[in-house]
N, C-alpha and C positions, 0 to 999 in steps of 0.2 A: 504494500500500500504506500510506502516510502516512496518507494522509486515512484511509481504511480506520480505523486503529488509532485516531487519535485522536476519530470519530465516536463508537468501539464505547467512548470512555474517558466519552463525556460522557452515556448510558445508565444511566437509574437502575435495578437491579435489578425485578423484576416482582412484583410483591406476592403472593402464595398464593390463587386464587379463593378466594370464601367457598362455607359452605355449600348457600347456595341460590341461588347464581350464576344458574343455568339457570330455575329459577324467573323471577326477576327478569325477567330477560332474555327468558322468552316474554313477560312481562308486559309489556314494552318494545316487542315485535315482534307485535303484534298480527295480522300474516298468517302466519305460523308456528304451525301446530299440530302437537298431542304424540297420536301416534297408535301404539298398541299395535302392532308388527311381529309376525310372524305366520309360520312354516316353511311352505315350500310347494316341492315336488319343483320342479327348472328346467324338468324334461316337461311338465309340468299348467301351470306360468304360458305358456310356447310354445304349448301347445294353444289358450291362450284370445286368441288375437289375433281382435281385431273382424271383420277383412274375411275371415276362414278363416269364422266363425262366422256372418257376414248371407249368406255362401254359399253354405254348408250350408241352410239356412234357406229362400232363394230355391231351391234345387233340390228341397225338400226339399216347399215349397206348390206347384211346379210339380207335380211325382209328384202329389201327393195331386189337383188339380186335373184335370190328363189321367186320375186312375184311379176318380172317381168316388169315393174315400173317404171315409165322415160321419166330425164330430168324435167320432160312438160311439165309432167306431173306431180311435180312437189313444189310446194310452194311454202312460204314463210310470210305469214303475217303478221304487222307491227302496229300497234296504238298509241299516240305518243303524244302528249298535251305540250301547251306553251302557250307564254303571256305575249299578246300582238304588242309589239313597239317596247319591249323590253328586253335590254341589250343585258351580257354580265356584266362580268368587272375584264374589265381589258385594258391591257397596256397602251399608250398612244406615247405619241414623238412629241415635244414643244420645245419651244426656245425658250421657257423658262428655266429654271433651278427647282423650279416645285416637285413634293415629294409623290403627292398624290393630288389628284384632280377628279372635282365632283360637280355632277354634270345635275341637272333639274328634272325630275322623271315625277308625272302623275302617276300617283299610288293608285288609282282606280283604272285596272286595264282589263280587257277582254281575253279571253281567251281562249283557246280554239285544238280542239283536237283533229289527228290525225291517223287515218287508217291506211296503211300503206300495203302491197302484198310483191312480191318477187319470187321468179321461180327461179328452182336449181338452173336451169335452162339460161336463166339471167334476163327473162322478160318480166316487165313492167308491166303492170294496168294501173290507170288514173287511180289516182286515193280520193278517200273518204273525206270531206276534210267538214269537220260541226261545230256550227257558229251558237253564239249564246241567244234564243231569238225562239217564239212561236210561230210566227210565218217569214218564211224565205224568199226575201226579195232580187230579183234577177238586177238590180242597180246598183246591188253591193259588191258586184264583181264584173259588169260588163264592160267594165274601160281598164280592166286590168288584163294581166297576159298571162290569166287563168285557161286554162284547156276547156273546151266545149265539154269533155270528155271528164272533168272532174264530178265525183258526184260533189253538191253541196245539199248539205244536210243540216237541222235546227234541232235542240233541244233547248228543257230550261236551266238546263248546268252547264250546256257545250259541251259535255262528255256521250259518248255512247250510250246507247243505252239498250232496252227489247225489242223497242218500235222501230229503231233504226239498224237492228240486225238484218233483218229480213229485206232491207232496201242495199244492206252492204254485199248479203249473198247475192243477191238477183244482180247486182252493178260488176261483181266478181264473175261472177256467171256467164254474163254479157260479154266479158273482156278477155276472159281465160278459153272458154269452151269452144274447142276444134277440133274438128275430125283426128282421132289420132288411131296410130298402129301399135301395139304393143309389142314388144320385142318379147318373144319364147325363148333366148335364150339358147339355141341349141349352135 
């Protein structure tokens, strides 16, 4: 216990980090990088283990293999919302010295989902795309250099929803469905 006390007497006090300690210090550590963290449900990061995922994958070209299915025929579909006229945070160039720059954005924005579909093939159909709105006015998009071919659709969230499934399949339907051959395989 001696020694103890008399080690902890001959410790000089620890000086206060500076401000840009961490800085410095990546600058020192050149294997250490500063990378944005990110929320993500503990469900979804477990979901995504490698060897659950090259399995799925491997069972997944077997099926398609024994059943004779073209790549017409697969298709991947994606629903993806976003606030209209709201940008992230993004880097910009100025001739100032400033360290950050804040720009004026109305808090009340719209927002607008998107239903997109792509085949293994790598053809496209027009997307979904659903405004926040009971009736769907053709003036909301005819001077824009929207696709005739887009479906537009309205609910009262802008999100998908039951009503607007049945108009996604038939638009799908419409855009996907052609004469095809199926390959046997032999």
């Amino acid at each position: 216990m001696h020694a103890q006390k008399s080690i902890a007497s001959y410790r000089r006090p620890t000086p206060p980090l500076g401000r840009d300690w961490v800085s410095r210090w990546l600058a020192q550590n050149p294997d250490v990088h500063k990378v944005k963290q990110k929320a993500k449900d503990k469900d979804r990061i477990n979901a995504q283990k490698y060897e659950e995922i090259e399995l799925h994958f491997e069972i997944f070209k077997r099926k398609i293999a024994n059943s004779g299915i073209l790549p017409d025929d697969i298709w991947n579909f994606d629903e993806t919302g976003f606030r209209v006229g709201c940008g992230g945070n993004q880097i910009i160039i100025t001739m100032g010295n400033e360290k950050s720059c804040t720009i004026g954005s109305k808090t009340n924005r719209d927002f607008l989902t998107s239903v997109e579909a792509i085949s293994a093939a790598g053809e496209v159909i027009p997307p979904m795309l659903t405004l926040k709105g009971v009736n769907h006015l053709t003036q909301w998009h005819n001077r824009t250099h929207l696709s005739a071919d887009y479906l537009m659709a309205t609910s009262d969230s802008s999100y998908s929803n039951d009503q607007l499934a049945p108009k996604w399949i038939a638009h799908f339907e419409k855009h996907s469905a052609k004469p095809r051959k199926a390959h046997t395989g032999s």
